[in-house]
Every structure is written in C-alpha cells, then in structure tokens.
N, C-alpha and C positions, 0 to 999 in steps of 0.2 A: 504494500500500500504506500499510495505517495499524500503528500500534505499539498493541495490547491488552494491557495489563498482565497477568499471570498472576492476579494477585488480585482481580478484572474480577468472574469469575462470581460469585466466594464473599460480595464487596459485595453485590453485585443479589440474590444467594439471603438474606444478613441483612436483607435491607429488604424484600425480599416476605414474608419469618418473622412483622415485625414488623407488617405489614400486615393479616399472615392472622389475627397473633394479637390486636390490636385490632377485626378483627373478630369474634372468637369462634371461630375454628379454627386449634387447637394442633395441632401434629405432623402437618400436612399434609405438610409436605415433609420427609425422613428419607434424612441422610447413609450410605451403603452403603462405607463403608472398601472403598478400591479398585477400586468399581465408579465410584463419582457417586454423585449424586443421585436420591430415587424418590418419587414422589406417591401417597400412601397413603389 
C-alpha cells in the first residue's frame, strides 16, 4: 500500500487547467461543488 495525499487530485486537475489553457481551451474542466469534477 502506498500513502496519496488528499491534495493529489486537485495538483494534477491545476496542471492539466494550465495545460489546456496554454493551449487555447478554457473551462474545459468545471469544479461541480460536491459532486467532482466534469468535462464540458
């Protein structure tokens, strides 16, 4: 067993943001309070 930090996803979800949005696609991925995350 390995130890994932809770803060794990929300890093990799800022760095693919910043990936999408260097490439020219904003607000692909769209935080849903409570649910996750949803690709739009």
């Amino acid at each position: 067993d390995s130890y994932v930090d809770e803060n794990t996803l929300t890093v990799n979800i800022t760095r693919l943001r910043r990936k999408l949005a260097s490439a020219g696609v904003d607000n692909f991925i769209v935080t849903k309070k409570g649910l996750g995350y949803m690709v739009e």
